[in-house]
Residue frames as qw, qx, qy, qz and C-alpha x, y, z in Angstrom:
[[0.334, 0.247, 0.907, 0.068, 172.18, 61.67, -90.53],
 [0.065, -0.311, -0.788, -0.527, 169.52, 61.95, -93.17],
 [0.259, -0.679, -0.652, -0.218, 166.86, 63.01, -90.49],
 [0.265, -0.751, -0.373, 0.476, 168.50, 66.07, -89.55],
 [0.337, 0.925, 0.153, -0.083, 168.26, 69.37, -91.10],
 [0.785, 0.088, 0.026, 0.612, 171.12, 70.30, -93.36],
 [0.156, -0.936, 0.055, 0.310, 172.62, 73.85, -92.17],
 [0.827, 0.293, 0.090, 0.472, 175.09, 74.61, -94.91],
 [0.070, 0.864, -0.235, 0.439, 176.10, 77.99, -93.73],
 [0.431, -0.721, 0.542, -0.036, 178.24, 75.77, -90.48],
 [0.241, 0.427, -0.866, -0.096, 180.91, 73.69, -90.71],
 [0.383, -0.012, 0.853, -0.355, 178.92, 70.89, -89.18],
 [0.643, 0.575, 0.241, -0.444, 176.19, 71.57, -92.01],
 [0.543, 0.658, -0.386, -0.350, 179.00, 71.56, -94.39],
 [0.301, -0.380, 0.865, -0.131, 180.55, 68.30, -93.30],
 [0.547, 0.248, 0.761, -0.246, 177.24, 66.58, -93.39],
 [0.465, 0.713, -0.126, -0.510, 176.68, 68.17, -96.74],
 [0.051, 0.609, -0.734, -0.298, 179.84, 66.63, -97.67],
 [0.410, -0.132, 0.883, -0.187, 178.96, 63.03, -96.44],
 [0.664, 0.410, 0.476, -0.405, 175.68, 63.21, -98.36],
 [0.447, 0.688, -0.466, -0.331, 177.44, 63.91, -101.93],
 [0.062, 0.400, -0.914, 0.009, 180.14, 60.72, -100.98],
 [0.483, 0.086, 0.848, -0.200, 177.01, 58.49, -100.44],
 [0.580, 0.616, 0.119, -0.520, 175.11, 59.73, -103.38],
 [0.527, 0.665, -0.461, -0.261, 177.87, 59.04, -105.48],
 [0.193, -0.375, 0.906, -0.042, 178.81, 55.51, -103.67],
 [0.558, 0.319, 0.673, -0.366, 175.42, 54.34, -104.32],
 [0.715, 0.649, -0.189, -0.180, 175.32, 55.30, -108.00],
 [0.018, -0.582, 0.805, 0.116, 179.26, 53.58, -107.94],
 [0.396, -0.099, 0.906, -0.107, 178.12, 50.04, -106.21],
 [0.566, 0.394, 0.627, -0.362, 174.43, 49.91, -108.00],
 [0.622, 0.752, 0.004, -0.218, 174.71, 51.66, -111.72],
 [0.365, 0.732, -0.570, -0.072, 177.86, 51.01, -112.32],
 [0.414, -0.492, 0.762, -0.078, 180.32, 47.89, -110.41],
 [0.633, 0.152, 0.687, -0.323, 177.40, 45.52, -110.55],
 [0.673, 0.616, 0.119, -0.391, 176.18, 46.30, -113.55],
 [0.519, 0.761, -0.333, -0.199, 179.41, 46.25, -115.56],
 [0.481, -0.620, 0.602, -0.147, 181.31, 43.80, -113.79],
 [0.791, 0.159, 0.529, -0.263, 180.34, 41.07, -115.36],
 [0.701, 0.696, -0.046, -0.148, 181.27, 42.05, -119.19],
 [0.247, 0.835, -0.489, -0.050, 184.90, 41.88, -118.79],
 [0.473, -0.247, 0.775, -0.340, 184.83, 38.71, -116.83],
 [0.905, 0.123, 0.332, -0.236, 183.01, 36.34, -119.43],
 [0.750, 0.421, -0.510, 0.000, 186.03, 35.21, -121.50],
 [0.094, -0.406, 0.793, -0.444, 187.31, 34.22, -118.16],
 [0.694, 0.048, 0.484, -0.531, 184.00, 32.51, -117.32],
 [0.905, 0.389, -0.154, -0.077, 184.40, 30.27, -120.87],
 [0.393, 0.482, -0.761, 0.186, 188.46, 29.82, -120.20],
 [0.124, -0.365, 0.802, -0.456, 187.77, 28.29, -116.54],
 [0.326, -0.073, -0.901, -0.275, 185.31, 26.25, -117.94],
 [0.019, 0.205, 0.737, -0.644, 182.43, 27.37, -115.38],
 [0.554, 0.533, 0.543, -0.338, 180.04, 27.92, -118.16],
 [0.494, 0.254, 0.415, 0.720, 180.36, 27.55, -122.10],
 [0.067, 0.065, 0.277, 0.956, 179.89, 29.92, -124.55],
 [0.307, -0.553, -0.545, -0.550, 175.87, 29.70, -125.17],
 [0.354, -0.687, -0.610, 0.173, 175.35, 29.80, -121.26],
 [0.366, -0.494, -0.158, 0.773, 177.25, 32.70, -120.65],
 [0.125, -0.196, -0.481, -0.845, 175.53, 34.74, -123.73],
 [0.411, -0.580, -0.626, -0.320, 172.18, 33.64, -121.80],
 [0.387, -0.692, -0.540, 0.282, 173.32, 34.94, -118.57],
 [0.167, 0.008, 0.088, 0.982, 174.35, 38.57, -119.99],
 [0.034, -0.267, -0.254, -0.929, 170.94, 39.00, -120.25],
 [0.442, -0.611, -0.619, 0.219, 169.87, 38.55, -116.84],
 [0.276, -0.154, -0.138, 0.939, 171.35, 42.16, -115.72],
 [0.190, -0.057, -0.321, -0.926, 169.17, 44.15, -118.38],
 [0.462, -0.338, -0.779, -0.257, 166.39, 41.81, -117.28],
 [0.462, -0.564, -0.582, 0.360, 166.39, 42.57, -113.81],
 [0.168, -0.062, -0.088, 0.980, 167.19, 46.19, -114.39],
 [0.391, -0.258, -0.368, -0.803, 164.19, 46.99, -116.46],
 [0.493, -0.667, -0.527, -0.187, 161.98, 45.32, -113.36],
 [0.419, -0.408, -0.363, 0.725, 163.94, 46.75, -110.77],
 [0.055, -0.078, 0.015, -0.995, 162.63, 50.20, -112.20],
 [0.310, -0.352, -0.604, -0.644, 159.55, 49.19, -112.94],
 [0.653, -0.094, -0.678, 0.323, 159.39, 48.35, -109.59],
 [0.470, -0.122, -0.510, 0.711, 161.08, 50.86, -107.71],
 [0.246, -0.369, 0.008, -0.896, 158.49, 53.89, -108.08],
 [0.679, -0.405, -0.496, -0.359, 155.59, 51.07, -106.86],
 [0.668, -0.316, -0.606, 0.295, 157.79, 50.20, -103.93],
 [0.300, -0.049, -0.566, 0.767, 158.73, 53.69, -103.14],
 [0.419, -0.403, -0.015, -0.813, 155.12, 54.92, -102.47],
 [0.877, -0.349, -0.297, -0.148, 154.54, 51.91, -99.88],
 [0.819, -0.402, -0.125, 0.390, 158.26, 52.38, -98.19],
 [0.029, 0.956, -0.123, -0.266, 160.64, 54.66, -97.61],
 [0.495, 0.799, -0.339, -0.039, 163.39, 55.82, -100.36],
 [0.076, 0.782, -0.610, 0.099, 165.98, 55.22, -98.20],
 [0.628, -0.312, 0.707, -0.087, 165.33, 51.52, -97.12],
 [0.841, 0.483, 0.243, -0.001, 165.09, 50.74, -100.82],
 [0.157, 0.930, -0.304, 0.129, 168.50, 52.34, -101.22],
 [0.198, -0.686, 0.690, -0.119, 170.11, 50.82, -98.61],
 [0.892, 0.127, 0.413, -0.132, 168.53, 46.96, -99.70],
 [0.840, 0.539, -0.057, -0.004, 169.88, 47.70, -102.96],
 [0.323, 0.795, -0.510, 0.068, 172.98, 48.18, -101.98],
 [0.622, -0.294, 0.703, -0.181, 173.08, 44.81, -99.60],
 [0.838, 0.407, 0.316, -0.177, 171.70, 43.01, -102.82],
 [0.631, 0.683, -0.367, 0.030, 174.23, 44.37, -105.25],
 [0.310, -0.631, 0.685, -0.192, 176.82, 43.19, -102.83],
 [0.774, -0.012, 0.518, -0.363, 175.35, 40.01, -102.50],
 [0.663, 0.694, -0.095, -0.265, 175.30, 39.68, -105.97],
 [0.286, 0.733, -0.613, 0.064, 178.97, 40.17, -106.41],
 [0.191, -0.409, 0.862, -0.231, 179.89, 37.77, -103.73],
 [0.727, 0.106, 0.601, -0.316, 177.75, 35.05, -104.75],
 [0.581, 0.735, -0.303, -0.173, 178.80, 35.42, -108.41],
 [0.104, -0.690, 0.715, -0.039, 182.09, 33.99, -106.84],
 [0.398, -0.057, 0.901, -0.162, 180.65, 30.11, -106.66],
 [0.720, 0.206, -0.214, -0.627, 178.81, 28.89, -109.68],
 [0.344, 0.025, 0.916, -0.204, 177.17, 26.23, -107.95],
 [0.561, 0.222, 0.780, 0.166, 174.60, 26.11, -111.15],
 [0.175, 0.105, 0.239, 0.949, 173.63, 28.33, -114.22],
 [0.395, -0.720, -0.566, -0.072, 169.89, 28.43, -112.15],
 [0.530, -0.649, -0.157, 0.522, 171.76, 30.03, -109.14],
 [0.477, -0.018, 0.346, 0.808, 174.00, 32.07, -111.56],
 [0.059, -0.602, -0.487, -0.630, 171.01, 33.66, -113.61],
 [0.467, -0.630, -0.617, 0.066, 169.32, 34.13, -110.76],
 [0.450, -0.640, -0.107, 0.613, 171.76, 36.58, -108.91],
 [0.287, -0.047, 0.334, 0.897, 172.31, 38.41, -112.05],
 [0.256, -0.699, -0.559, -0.365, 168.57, 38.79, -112.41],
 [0.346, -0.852, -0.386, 0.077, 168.39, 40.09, -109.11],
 [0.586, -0.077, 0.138, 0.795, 172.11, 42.18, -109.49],
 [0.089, 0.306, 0.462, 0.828, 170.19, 43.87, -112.45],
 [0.212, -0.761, -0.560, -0.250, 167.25, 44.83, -110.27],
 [0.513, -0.547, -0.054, 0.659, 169.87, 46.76, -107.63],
 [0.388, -0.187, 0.220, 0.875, 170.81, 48.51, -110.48],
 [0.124, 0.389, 0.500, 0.764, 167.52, 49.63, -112.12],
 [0.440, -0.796, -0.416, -0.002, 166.05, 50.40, -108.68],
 [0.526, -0.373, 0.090, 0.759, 169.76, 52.58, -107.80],
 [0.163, 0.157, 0.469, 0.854, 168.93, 54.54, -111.39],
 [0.254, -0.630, -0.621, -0.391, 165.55, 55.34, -110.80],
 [0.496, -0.840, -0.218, -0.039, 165.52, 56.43, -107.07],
 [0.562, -0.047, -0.168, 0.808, 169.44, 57.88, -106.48],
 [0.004, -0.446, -0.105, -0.889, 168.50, 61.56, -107.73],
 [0.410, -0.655, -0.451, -0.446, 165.36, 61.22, -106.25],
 [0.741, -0.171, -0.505, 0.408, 166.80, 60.07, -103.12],
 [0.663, 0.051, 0.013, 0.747, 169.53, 62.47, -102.53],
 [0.277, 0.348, 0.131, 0.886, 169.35, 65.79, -104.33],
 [0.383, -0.785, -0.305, -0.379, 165.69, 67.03, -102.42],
 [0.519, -0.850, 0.077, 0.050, 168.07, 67.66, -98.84],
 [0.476, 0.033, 0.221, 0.851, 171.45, 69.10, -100.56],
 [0.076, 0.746, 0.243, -0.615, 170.82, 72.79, -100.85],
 [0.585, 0.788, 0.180, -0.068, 170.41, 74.62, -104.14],
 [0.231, 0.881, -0.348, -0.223, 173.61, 75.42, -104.37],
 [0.394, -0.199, 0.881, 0.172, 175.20, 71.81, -103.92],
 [0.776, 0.347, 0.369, -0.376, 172.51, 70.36, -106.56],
 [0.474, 0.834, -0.249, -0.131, 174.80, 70.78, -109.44],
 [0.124, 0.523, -0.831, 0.147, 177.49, 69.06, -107.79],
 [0.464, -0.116, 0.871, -0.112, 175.68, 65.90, -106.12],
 [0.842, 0.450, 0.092, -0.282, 173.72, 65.68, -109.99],
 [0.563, 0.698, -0.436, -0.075, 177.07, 65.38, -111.46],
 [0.064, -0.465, 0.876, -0.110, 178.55, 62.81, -109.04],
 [0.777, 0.101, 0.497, -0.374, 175.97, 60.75, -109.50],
 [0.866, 0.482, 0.075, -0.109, 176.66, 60.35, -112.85],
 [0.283, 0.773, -0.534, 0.193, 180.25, 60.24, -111.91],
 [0.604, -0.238, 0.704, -0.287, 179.58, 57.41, -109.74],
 [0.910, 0.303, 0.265, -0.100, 178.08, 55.68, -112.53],
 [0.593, 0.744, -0.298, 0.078, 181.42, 56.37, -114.74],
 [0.161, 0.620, -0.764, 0.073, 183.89, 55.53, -112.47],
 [0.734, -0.084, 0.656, -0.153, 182.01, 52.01, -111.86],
 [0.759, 0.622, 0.074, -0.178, 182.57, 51.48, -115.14],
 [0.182, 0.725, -0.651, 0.131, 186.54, 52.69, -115.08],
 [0.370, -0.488, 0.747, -0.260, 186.81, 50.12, -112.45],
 [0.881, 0.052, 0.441, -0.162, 185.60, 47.32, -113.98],
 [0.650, 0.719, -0.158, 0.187, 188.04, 48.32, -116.77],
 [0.050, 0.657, -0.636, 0.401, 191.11, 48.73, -114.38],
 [0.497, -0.471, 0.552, -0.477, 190.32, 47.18, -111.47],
 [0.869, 0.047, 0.315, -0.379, 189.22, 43.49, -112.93],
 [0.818, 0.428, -0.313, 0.222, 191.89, 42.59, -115.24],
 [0.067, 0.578, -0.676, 0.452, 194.38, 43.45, -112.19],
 [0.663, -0.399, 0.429, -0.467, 191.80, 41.55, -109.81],
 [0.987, 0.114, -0.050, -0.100, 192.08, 37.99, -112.07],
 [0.662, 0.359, -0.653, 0.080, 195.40, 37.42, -111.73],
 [0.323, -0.314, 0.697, -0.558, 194.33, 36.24, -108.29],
 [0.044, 0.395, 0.917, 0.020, 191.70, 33.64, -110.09],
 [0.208, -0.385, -0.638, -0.633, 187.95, 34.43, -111.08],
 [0.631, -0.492, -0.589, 0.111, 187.07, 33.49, -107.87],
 [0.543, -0.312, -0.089, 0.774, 188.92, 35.76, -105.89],
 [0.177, 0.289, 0.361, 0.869, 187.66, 38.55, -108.05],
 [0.336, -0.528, -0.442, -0.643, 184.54, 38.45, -107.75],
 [0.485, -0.523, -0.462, 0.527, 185.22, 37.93, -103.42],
 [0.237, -0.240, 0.051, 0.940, 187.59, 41.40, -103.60],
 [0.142, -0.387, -0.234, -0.881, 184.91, 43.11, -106.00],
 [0.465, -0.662, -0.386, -0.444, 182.37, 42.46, -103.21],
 [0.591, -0.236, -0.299, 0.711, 184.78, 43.32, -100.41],
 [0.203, 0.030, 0.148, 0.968, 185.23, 46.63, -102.09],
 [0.271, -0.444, -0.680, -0.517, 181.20, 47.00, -102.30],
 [0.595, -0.610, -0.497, 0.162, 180.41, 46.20, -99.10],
 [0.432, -0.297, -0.167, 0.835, 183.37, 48.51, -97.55],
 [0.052, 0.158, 0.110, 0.980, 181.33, 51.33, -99.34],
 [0.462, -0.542, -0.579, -0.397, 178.24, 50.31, -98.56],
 [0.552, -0.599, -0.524, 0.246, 178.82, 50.19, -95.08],
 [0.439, 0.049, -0.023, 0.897, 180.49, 53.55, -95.38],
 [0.260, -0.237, -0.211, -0.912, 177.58, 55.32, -96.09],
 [0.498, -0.409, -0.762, 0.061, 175.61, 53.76, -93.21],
 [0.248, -0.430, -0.567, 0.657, 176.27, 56.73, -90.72],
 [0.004, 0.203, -0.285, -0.937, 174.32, 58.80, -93.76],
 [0.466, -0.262, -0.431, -0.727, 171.41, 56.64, -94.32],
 [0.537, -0.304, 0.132, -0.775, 169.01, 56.78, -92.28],
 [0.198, -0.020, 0.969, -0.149, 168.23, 53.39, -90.29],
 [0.083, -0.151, -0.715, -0.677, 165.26, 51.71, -91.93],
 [0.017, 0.761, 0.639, 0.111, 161.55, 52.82, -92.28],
 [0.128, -0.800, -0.169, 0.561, 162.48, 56.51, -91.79],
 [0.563, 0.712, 0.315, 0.278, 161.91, 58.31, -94.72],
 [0.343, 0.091, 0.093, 0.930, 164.82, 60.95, -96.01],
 [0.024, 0.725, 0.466, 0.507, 161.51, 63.26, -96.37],
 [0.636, -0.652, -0.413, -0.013, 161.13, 63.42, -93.20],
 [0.581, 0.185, -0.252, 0.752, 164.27, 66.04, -92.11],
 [0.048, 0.367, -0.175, 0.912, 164.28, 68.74, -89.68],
 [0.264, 0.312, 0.632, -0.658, 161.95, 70.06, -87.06],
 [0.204, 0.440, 0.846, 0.222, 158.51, 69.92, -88.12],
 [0.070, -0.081, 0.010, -0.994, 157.17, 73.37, -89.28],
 [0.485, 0.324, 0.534, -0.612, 153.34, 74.36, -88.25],
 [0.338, 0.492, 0.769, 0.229, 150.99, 73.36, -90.62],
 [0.210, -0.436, -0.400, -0.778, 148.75, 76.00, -92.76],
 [0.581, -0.226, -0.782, 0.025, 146.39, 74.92, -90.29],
 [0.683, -0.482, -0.437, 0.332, 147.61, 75.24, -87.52],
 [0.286, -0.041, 0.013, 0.957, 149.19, 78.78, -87.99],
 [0.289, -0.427, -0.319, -0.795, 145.31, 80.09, -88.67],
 [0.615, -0.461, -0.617, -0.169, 144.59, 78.76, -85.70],
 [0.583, -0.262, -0.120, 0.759, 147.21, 80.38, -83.61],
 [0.268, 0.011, 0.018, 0.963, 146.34, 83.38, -85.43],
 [0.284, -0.529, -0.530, -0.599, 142.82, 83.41, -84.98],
 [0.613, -0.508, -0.531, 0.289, 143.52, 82.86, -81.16],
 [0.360, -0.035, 0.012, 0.932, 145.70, 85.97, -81.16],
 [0.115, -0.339, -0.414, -0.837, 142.97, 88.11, -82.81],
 [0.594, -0.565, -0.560, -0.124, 140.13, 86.70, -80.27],
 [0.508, -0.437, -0.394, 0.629, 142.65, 87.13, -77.17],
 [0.260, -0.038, 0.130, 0.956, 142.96, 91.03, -78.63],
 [0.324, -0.359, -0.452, -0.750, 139.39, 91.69, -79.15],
 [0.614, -0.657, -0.432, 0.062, 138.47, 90.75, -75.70],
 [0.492, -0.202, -0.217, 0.818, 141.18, 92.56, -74.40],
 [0.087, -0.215, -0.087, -0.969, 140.22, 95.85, -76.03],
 [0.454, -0.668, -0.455, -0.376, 136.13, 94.97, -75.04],
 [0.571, -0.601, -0.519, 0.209, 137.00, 94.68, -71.79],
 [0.296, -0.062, -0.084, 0.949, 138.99, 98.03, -71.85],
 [0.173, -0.240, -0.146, -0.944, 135.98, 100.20, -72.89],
 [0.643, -0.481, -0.595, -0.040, 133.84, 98.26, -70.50],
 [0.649, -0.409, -0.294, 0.570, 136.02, 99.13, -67.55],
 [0.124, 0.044, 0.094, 0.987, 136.53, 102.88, -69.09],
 [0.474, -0.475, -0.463, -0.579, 132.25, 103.11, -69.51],
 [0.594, -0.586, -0.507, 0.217, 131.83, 101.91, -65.75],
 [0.434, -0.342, -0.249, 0.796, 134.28, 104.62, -64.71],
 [0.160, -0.243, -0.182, -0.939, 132.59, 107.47, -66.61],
 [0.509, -0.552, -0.578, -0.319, 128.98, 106.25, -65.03],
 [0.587, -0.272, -0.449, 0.616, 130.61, 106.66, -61.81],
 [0.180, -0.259, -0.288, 0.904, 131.45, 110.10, -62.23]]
């Protein structure tokens, strides 16, 4: 998990190493990419099946970008009041959500709405992934879990280009079920990686002394050693009086 120290020199370090890269880059998959793009290839389908004309479905394209641009604005404010990683794992319940509620357009209120709040998964996912992530991957992995992020965010893109024109000939409906099938199943994948919620990612390893608390320890040291020696030439002086 997230709240223990990564050792990349054992195979147990490198495992866990591994795990962290495959969530880094599921979370940039489900949140910057799926969600986000999911939608574009899907709206002549949304005007053929008659579930919303043309003007509505031009008005809800620009719920996404709407909710993106608060979902950053957002996501620094929220993470100095909570930790990274339960804002991480929300978004990815949310983008989920999203998808699978997309599936029923019970009005174009409801409809906006989840794209509004789609688009906030995804500008809170862009904003706080790196952050997230890259601080407990050693120095040499950094390079590789920067570049799957942004290889998460490309192949959520591919897939809405591949994966969605194969998913409709099951219906519209049915798409948008299976794309949040496929969400979830990653989301929950990367559950035994983040951290359970309120425990911050910061928070890893044993705790090292403070500054502090090492001068304090070493001032005790110094004291214990400076009595010691007094009391040696004390106890040497008494024995010379003697003789």
């Amino acid at each position: 998990m997230l709240n223990e120290r990564i050792d990349p020199n054992s195979i147990v370090g490198s495992g866990r190493v591994t795990r962290y890269l495959f969530a880094a880059l599921s979370t940039s998959f489900i949140g910057a990419g799926l969600v986000r793009f999911a939608y574009t290839p899907l709206l002549p389908v949304l005007i053929e099946s008659r579930w919303f004309d043309t003007s509505a479905t031009v008005y809800l394209s620009a719920a996404n970008p709407a909710g993106a641009l608060f979902g950053a604005v957002t996501s620094t404010w929220l993470a100095r009041r909570c930790s990274k990683v339960f804002i991480l794992r929300g978004m990815n319940v949310l983008a989920t959500l999203s998808l699978l509620a997309c599936a029923f357009p019970i009005s174009l209120e409801w409809y906006f709405s989840w794209r509004f709040l789609s688009g906030v998964a995804t500008g809170a996912t862009i904003v706080l992934v790196a952050a997230t992530f890259l601080p407990h991957v050693p120095a040499d992995r950094k390079g590789v879990a920067s570049g799957l992020i942004f290889v998460g965010l490309g192949l959520g893109i591919a897939a809405t280009g591949t994966l969605v024109p194969f998913l409709l000939r099951f219906g519209l409906r049915a798409t948008w079920i299976w794309l949040a099938l496929f969400a979830g199943a990653l989301t929950v994948s990367t559950l035994d990686v983040l951290a359970p919620f309120g425990v911050r990612l910061e928070k890893t390893g044993v705790d090292s002394p403070s500054a502090g608390t090492v001068s304090s320890r070493l001032r005790k040291v110094s004291t214990s050693s400076r009595n010691e020696r007094t009391n040696n030439v004390k106890v040497h002086t008494g024995s010379l009086d003697r003789n």
